[in-house]
GUTORSE-141685 format. One record per residue (C-alpha): residue number from 1; x, y, z. Coordinates in steps of 0.001 Angstrom, whole numbers, plus 524288, in hexadecimal, padded with zeros to 5 digits. Layout:
# GUTORSE-141685
@num->NUM x->X y->Y z->Z
...
END
This chain:
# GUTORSE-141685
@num->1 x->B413E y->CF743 z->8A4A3
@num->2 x->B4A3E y->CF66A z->897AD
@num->3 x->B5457 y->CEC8D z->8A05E
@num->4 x->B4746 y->CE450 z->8A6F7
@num->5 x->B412E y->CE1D9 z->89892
@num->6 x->B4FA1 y->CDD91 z->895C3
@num->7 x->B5038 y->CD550 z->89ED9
@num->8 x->B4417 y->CCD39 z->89C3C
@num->9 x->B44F6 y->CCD14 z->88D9A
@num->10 x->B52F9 y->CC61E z->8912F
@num->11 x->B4C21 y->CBD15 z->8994F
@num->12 x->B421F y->CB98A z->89100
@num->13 x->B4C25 y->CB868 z->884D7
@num->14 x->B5484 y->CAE6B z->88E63
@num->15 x->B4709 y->CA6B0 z->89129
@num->16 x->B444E y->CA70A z->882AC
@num->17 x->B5276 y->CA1D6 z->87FA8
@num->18 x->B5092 y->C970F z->889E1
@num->19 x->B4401 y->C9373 z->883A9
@num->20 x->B4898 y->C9357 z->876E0
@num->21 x->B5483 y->C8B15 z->879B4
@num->22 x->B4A95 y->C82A6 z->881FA
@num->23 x->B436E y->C7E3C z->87520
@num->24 x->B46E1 y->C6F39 z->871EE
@num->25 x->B4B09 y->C6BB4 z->86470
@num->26 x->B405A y->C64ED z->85F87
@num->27 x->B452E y->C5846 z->85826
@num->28 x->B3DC7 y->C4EDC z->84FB1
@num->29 x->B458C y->C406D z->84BDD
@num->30 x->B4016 y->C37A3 z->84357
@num->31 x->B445A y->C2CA6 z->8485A
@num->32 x->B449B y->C21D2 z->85359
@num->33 x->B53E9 y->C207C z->853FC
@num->34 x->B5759 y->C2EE8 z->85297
@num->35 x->B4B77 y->C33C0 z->858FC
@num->36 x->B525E y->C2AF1 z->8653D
@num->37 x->B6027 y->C30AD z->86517
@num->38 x->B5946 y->C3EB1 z->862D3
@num->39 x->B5187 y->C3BDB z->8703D
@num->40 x->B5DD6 y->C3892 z->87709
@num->41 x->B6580 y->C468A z->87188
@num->42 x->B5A51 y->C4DD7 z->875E6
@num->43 x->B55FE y->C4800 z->88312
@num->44 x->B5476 y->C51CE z->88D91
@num->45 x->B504C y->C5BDC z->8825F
@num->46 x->B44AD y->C56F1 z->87A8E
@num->47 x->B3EA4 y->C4AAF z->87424
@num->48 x->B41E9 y->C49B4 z->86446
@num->49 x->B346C y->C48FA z->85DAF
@num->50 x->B341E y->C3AC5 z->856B3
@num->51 x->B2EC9 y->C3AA5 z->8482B
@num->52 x->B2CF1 y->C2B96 z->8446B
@num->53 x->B278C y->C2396 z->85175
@num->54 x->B1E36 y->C1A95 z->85540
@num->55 x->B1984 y->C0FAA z->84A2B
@num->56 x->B2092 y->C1575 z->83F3C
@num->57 x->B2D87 y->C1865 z->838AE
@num->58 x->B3438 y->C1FEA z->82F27
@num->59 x->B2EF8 y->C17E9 z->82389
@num->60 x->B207D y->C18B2 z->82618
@num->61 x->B1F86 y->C25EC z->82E6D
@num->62 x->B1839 y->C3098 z->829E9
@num->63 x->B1855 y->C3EF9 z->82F9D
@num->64 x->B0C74 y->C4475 z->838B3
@num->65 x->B09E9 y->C4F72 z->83EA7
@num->66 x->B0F62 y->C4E39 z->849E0
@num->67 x->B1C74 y->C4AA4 z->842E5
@num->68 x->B1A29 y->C56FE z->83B1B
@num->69 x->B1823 y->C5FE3 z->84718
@num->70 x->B24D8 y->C58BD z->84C7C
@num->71 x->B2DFC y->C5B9C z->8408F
@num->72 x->B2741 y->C6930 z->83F2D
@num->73 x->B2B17 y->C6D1E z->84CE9
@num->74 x->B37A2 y->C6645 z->84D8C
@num->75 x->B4613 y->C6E99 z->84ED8
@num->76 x->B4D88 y->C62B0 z->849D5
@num->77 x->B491A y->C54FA z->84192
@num->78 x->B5234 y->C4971 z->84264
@num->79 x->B4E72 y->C400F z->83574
@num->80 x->B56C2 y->C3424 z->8303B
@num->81 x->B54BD y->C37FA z->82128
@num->82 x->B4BFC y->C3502 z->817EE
@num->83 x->B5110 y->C2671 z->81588
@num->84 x->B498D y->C2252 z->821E0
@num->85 x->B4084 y->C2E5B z->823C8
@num->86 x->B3896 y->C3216 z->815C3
@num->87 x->B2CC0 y->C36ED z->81BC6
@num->88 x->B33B9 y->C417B z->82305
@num->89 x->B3BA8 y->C4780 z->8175F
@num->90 x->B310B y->C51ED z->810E9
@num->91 x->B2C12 y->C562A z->8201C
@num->92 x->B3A26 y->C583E z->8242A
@num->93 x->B3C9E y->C61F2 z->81881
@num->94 x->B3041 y->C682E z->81AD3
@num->95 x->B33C3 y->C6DC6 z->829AC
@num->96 x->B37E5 y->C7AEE z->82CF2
@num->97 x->B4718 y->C7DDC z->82A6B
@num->98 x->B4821 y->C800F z->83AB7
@num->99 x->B47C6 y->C70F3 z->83C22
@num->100 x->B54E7 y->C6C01 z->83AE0
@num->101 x->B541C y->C5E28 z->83420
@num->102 x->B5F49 y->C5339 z->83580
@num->103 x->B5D05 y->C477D z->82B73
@num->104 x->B670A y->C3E39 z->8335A
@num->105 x->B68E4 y->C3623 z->825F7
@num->106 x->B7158 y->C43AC z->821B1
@num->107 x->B7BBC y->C426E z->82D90
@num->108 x->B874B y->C4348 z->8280C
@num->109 x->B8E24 y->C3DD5 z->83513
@num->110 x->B8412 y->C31F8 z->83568
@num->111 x->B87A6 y->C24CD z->83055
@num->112 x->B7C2F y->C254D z->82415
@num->113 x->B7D8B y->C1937 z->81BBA
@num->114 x->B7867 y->C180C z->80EEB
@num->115 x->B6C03 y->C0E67 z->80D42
@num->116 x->B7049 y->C0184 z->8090C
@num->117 x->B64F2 y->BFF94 z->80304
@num->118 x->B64BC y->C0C08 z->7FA3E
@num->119 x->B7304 y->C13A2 z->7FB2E
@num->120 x->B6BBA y->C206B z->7F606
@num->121 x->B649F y->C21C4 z->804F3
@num->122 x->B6A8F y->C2115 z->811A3
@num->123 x->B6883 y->C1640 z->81BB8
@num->124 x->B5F12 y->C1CDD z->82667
@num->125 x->B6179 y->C1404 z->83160
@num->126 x->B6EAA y->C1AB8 z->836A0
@num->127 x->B6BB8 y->C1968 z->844D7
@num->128 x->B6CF8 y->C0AA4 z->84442
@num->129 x->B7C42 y->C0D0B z->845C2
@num->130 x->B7C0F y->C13E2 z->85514
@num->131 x->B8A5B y->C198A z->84FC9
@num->132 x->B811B y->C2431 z->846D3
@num->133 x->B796F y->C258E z->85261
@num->134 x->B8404 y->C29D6 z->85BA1
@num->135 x->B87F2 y->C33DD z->851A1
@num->136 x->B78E2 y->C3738 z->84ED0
@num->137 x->B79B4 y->C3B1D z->85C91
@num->138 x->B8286 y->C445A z->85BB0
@num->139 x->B7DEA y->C4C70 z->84F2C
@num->140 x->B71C4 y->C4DEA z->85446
@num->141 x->B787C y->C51BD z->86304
@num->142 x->B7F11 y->C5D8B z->8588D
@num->143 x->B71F8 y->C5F79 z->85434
@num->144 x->B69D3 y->C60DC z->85F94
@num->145 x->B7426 y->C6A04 z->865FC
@num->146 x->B7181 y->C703D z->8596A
@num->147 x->B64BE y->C72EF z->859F2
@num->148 x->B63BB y->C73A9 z->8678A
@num->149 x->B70CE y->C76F5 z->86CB6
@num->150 x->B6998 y->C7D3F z->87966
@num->151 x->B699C y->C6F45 z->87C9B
@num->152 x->B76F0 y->C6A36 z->87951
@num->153 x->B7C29 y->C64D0 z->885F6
@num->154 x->B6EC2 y->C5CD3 z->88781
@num->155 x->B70BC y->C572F z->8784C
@num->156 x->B7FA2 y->C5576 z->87BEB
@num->157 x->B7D47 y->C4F3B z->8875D
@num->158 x->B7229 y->C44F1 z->88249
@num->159 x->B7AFD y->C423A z->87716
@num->160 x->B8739 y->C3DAB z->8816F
@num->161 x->B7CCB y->C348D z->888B7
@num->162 x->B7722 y->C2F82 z->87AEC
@num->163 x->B842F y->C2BC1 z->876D2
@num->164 x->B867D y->C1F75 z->8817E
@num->165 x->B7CC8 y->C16B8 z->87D6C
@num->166 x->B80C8 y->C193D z->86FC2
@num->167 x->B8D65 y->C175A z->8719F
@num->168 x->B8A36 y->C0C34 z->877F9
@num->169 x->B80E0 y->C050E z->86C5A
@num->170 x->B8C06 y->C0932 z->86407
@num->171 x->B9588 y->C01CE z->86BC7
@num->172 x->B8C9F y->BF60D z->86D77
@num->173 x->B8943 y->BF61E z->85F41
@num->174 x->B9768 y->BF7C3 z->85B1F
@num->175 x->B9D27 y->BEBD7 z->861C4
@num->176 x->B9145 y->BE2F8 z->8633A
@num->177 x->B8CBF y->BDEB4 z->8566C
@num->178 x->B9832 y->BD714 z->853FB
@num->179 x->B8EFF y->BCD10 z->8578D
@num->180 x->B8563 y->BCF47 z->84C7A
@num->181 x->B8E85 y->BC733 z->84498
@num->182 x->B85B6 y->BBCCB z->84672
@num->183 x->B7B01 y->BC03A z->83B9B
@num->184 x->B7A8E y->BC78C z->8301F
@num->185 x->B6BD8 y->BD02C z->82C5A
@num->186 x->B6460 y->BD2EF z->820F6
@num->187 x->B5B0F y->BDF7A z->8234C
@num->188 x->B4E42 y->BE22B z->81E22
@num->189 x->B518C y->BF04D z->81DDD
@num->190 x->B5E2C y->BF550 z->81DAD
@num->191 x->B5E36 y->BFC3F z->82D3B
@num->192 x->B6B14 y->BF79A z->83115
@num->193 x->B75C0 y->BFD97 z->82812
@num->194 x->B7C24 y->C06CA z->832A3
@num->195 x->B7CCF y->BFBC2 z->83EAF
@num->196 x->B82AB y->BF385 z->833A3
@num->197 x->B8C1F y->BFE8F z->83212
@num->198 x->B8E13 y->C00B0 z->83F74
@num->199 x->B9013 y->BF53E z->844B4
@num->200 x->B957E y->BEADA z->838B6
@num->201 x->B888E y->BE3E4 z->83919
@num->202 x->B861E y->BDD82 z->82AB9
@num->203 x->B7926 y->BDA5F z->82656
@num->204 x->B780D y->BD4D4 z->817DA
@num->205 x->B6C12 y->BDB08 z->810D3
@num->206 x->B604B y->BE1E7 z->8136E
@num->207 x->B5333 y->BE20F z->80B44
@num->208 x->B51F2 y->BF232 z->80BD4
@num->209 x->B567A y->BFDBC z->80E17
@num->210 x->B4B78 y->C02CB z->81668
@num->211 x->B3D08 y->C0458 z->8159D
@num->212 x->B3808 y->C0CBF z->80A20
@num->213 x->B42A5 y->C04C0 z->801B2
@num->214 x->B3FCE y->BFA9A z->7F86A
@num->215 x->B3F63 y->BED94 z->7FB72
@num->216 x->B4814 y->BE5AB z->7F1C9
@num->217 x->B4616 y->BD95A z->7EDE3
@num->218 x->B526F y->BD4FB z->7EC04
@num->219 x->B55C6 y->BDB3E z->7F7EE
@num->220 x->B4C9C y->BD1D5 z->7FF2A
@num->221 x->B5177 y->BC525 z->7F885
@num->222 x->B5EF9 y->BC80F z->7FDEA
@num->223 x->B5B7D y->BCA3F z->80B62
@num->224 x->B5497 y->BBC64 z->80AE5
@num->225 x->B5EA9 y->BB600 z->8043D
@num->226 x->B6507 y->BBA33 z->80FCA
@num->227 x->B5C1C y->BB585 z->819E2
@num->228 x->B5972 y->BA825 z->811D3
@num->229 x->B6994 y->BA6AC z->80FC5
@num->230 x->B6A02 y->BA86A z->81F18
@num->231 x->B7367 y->BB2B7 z->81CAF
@num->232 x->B6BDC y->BBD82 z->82575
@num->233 x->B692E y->BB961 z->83433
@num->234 x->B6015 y->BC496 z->835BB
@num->235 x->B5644 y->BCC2B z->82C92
@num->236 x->B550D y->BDAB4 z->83468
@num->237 x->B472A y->BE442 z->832CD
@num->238 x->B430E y->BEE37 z->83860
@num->239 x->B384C y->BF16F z->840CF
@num->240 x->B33D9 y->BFD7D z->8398D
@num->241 x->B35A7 y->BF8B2 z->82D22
@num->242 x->B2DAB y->BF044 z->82517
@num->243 x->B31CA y->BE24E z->821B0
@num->244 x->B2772 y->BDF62 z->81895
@num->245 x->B2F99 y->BD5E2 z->80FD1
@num->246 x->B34E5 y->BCF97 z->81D11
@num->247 x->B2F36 y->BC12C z->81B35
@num->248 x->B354E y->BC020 z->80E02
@num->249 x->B41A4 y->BC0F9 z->81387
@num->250 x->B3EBD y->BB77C z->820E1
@num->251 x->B34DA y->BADE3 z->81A65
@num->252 x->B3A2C y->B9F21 z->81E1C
@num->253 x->B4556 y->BA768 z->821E8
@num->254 x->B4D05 y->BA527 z->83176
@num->255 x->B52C1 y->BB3BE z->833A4
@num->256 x->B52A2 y->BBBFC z->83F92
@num->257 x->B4B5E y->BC7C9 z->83DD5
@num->258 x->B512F y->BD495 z->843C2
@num->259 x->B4672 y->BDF6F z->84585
@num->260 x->B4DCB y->BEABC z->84680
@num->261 x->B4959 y->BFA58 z->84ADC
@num->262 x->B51B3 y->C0411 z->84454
@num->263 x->B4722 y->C0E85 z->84542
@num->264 x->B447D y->C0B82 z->852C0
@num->265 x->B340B y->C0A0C z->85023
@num->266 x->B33A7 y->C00B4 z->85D7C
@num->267 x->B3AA9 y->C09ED z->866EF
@num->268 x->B36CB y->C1504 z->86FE7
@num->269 x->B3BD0 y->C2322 z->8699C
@num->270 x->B4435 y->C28CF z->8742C
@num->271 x->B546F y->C29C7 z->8753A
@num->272 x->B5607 y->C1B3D z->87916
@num->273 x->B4E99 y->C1649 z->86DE2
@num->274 x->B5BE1 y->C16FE z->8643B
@num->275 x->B63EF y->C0EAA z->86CB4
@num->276 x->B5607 y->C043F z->87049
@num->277 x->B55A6 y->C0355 z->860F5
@num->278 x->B6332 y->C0012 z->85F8C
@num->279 x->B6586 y->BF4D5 z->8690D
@num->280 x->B5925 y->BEFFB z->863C7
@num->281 x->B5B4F y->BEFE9 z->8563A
@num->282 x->B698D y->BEA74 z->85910
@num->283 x->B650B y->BE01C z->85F95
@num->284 x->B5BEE y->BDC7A z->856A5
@num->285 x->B65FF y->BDCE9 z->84CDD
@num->286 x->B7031 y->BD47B z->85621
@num->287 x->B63C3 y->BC9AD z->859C2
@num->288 x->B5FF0 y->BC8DE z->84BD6
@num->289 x->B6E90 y->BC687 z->846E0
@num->290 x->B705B y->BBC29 z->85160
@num->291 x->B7BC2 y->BC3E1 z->8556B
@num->292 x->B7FDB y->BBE5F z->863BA
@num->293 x->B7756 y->BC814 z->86DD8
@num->294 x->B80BD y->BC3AE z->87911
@num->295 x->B89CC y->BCA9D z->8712A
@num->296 x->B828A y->BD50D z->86EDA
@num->297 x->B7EA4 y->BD811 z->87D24
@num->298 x->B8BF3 y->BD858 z->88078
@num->299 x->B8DF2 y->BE217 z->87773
@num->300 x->B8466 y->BE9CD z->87E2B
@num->301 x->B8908 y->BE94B z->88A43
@num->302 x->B971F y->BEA80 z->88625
@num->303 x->B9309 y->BF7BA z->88207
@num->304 x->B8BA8 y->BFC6E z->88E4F
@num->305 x->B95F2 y->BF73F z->89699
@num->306 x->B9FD3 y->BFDFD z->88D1D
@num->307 x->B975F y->C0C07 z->88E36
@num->308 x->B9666 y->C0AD1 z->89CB6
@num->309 x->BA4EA y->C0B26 z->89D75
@num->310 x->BA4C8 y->C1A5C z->89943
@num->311 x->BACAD y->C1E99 z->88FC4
@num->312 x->BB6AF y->C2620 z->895DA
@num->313 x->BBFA4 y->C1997 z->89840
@num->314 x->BBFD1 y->C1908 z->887EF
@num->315 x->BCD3A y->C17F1 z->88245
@num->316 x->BD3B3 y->C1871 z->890BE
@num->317 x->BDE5E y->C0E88 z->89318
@num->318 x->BED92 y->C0A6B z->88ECE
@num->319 x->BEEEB y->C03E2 z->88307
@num->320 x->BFA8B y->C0168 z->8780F
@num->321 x->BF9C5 y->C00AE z->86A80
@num->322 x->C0214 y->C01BA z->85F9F
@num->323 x->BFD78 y->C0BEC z->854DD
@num->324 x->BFF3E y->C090F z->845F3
@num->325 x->C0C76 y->C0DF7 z->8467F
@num->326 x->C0E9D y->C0151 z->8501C
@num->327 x->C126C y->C0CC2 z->85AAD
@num->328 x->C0D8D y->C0AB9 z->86999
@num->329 x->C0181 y->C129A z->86B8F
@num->330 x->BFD91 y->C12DC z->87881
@num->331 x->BEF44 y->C1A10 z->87E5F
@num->332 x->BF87A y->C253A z->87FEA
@num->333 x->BFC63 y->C2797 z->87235
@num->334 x->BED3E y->C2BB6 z->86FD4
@num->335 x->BEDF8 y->C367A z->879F9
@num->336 x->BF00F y->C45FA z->87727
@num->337 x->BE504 y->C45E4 z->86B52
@num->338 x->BD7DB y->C40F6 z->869C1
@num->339 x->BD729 y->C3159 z->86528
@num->340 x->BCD7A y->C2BF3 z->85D18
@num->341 x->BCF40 y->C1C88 z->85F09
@num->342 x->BC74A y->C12D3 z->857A8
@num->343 x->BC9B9 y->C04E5 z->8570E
@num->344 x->BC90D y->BFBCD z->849A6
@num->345 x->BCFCA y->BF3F1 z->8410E
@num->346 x->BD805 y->BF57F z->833B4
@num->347 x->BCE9D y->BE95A z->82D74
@num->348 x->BC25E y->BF0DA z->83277
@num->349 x->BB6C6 y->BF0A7 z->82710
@num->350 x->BB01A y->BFCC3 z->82A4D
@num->351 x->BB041 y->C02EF z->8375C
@num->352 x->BBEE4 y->C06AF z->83874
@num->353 x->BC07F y->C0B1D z->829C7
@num->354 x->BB447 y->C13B1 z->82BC1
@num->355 x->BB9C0 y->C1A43 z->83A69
@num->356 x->BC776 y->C1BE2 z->831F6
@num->357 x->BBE1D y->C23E4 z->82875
@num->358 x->BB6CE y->C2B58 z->83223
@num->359 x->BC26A y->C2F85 z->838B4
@num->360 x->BC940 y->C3400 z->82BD2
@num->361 x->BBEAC y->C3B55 z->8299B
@num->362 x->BBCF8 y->C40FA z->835C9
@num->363 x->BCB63 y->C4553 z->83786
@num->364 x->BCA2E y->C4BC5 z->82AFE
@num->365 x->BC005 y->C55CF z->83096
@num->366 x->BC530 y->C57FB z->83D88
@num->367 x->BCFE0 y->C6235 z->8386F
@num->368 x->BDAE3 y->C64F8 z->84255
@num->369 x->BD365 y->C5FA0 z->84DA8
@num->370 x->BD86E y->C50E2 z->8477A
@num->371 x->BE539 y->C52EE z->84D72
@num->372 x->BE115 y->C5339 z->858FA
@num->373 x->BDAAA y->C4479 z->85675
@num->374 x->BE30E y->C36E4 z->85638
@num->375 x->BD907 y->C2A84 z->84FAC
@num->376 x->BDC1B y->C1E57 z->853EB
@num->377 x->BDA53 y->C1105 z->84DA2
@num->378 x->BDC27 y->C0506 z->8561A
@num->379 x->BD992 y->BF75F z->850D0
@num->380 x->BD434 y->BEDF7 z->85772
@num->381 x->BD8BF y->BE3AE z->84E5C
@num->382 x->BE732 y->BE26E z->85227
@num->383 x->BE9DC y->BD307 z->84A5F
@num->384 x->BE955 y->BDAAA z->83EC1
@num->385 x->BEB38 y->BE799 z->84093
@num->386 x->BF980 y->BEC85 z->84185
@num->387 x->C0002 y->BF990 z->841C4
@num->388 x->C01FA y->BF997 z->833D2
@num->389 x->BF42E y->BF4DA z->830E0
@num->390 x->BEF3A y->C0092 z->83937
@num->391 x->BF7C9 y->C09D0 z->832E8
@num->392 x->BF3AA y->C07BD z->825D6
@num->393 x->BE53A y->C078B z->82885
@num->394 x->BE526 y->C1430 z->831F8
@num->395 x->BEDBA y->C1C21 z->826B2
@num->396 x->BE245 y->C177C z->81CDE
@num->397 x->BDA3F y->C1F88 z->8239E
@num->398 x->BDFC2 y->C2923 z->82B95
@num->399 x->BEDA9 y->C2D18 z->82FF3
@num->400 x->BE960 y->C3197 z->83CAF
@num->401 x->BE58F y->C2513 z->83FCA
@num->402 x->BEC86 y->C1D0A z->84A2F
@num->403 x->BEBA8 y->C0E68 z->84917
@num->404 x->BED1E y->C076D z->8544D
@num->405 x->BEE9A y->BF7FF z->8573B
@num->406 x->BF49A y->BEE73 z->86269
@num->407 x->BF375 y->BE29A z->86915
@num->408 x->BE6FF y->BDC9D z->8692D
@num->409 x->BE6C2 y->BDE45 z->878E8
@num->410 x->BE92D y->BEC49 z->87835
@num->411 x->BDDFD y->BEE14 z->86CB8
@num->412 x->BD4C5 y->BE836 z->8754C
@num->413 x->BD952 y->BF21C z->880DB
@num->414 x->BD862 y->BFE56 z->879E3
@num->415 x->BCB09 y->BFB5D z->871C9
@num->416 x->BC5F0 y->BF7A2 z->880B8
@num->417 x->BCB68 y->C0440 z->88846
@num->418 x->BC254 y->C0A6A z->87AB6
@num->419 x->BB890 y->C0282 z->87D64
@num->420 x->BB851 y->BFC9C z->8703D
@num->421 x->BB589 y->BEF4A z->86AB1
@num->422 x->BBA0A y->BE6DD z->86134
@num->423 x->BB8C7 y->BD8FC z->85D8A
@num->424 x->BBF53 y->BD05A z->85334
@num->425 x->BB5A3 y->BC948 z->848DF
@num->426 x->BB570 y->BBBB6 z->843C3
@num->427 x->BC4F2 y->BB9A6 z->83BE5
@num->428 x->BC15F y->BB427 z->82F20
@num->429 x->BC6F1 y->BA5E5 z->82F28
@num->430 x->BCCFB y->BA767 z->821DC
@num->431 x->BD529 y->BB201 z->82639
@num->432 x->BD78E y->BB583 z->833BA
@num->433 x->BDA33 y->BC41D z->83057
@num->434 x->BCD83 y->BC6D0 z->82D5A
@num->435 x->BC35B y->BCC1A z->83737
@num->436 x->BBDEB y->BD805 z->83B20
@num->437 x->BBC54 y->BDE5D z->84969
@num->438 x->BB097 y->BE410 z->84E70
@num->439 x->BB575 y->BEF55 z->85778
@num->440 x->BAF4F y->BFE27 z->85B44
@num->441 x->BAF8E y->C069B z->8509D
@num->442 x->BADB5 y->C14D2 z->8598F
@num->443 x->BB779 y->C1EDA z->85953
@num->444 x->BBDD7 y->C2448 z->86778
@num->445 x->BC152 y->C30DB z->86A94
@num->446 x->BCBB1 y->C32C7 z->875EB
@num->447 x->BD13D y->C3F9E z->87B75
@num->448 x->BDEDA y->C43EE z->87AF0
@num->449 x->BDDD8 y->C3F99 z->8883A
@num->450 x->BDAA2 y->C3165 z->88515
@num->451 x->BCD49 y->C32A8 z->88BB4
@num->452 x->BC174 y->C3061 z->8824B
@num->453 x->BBA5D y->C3996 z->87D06
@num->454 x->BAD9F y->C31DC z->872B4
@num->455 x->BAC2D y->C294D z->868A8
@num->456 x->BA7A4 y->C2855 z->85BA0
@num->457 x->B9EE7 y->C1E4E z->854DD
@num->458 x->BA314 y->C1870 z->849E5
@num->459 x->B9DF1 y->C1D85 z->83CB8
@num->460 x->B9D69 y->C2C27 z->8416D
@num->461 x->B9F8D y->C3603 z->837AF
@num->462 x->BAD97 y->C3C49 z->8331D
@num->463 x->BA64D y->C495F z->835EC
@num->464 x->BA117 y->C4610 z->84252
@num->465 x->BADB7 y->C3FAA z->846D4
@num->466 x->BB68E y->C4A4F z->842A3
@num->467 x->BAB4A y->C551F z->8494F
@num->468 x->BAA6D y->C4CD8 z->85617
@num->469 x->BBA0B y->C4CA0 z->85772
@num->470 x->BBC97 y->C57F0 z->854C8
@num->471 x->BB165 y->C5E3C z->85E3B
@num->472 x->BB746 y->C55DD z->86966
@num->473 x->BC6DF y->C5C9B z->86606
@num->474 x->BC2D4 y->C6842 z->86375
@num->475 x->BC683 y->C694D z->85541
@num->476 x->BBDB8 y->C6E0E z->847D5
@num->477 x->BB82A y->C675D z->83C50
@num->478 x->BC187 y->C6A9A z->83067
@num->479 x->BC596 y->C76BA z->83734
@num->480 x->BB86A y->C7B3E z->83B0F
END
């Protein structure tokens, strides 16, 4: 009797267990845009419960019931931060200490840029450069596994098929608004601070920050001087926001007006609604700057065709070079230890300086487990940068760095075998030394092997760089 009541308390302890690890996290997002890349993570598990939908938005939504029962119920709430979200500060404190809370705003491995507007706030609109997003994607992979780590391979597994198409905007994005160099912007409210970032797109003022800031006057009289100088091509909105001072910056005034959706109001929630909003907000940005859409579309398509390629033929083929020590270095030389290859320039503004830092940084944190990792810099700007150019500018920043130049033939060989791009901009006619390139700013990773292993976006964070690499060795975090 003792060993049958054994047996079906066991049983019904196992059925319990299953049951309990059956449960599904319950997740509220307040947003369009994260709601979407939430919905992709979790597909296959549950639906993320949506906060702010239908007619309204952040800046005019107030709480119901039925958002209260939500929150109240919910295992995990994914906010932006009270810069874009108010209304949801007081509730959020008031739920039980079970919830687990993540104000994205706080990531300390997100790009967060300061307002431009008022440097004492932070700029809400992060998920206008897709490089935060591909990195959002992977904290909250961490986090779901977390919380629900039952369900790991599912999370893993949604996060692998996630990452193509943003890989591939980030690709298209990255090469393809070269073009946009036909138009400069004013904004109305200042949404477009981290695609400037991202992809070296310049607009020259904006009236506000974003709503719920003042309007200045003075503010307003530059942005039509603008317009009336014929300075700005384009004046961008935004569907969500209001524009109520818009005719006093249009009246008797010929300027294209770009009606952009950061907050996604017009599309469908669900896990494509991220990448919808993005194509249509940078077309709209592309149409309204007169940039050349032939251009453009080839861009697109460059990129598709590029993904459908694969990416195990990355980095694969011969090639010579001469490193900044003007000794041969052949494909061979980066074999026996993992390579990190990124391609730049030593005149580079922004993009290469700021990779130079991130790796720094990174190595720095990576304790032993460094060793076992050779950087490599390899500029695709050959007319004017030599071996001793290179050496100088790698040493700056790092010793470990290898700087690596050649023939302009052989550039173009190796930057294709990584399927990288890079173009040469107008030369200044005053002096022929001065231009810039526009070339991919990610980072590769290849195996001791010389097969590839992933790639980074540009802008990712020293910690999550240095966590990332040394994860893939095998190596600790400052000897943890």
């Amino acid at each position: 009797m003792y060993l049958k009541n054994k047996i079906i308390l066991s049983t019904v302890l196992f059925f319990l267990h299953l049951e309990l690890w059956a449960d599904e996290p319950k997740v509220v997002v307040s947003i369009k845009p994260i709601h979407s890349i939430v919905t992709g993570l979790m597909k296959g598990v549950a639906t993320p419960d949506l906060l702010i939908d239908g007619e309204q938005t952040p800046y005019d939504f107030q709480l119901n019931q039925q958002h209260l029962d939500s929150l109240n119920n919910a295992s995990l709430v994914i906010w932006i931060g009270p810069e874009l979200e108010s209304v949801l500060t007081t509730k959020l404190k008031q739920l039980q200490k079970s919830v687990k809370i993540v104000e994205l705003l706080s990531s300390a491995n997100l790009k967060i840029l300061p307002s431009r507007n008022n440097p004492n706030l932070r700029d809400p609109f992060f998920w206008m450069d897709d490089r935060n997003v591909i990195i959002l994607l992977d904290e909250l992979t961490r986090l779901m596994v977390n919380v629900d780590p039952s369900r790991a391979h599912i999370y893993t597994e949604n996060r692998r098929k996630m990452l193509i198409p943003l890989r591939r905007i980030d690709k298209e994005y990255e090469y393809g608004y070269r073009g946009l160099k036909a138009g400069l912007g004013v904004l109305y409210y200042d949404t477009l601070q981290y695609f400037e970032q991202a992809y070296a797109l310049k607009t020259l003022d904006q009236v506000t920050g974003t709503v719920g800031d003042d309007i200045n006057a003075a503010n307003l009289l530059k942005v039509r001087k603008r317009i009336v100088d014929k300075e700005a091509a384009c004046l961008f909105i935004d569907k969500s926001m209001p524009n109520e001072n818009l005719a006093l910056l249009t009246n008797s005034q010929d300027i294209n007006i770009g009606k952009l959706d950061v907050l996604a109001q017009n599309f469908k929630p669900g896990e494509q609604l991220y990448l919808q909003m993005m194509q249509y907000n940078t077309d709209i940005i592309k149409q309204c700057l007169n940039a050349d859409m032939d251009d453009a579309a080839k861009a697109r398509l460059s990129a598709i065709d590029e993904q459908s390629v694969g990416f195990d033929s990355i980095g694969q083929g011969r090639f010579i070079l001469k490193d900044h020590y003007n000794n041969v270095f052949t494909e061979q030389d980066m074999r026996g230890k993992y390579a990190l290859v990124f391609f730049g320039y030593t005149y580079c503004p922004d993009v290469c300086p700021t990779n130079m830092f991130i790796l720094s940084q990174a190595f720095e944190k990576m304790g032993d487990s460094v060793n076992n990792l050779v950087p490599y810099f390899i500029s695709v700007d050959p007319e004017r940068d030599d071996a001793k150019i290179l050496r100088d500018y790698v040493a700056f920043f790092d010793h470990r760095i290898v700087g690596l130049t050649g023939s302009k033939l052989m550039i173009k060989r190796v930057a294709d075998q990584f399927k990288a791009k890079y173009e040469k901009g107008d030369v200044d006619p005053k002096d022929k030394d001065l231009y810039i390139m526009d070339h991919t700013a990610s980072l590769y990773l290849m195996a001791p092997d010389g097969s590839f292993v992933t790639k980074f976006a540009h802008g990712i964070a020293p910690e999550v760089l240095a966590s990332e690499l040394s994860s893939i060795m095998g190596g600790t975090i400052n000897g943890r």
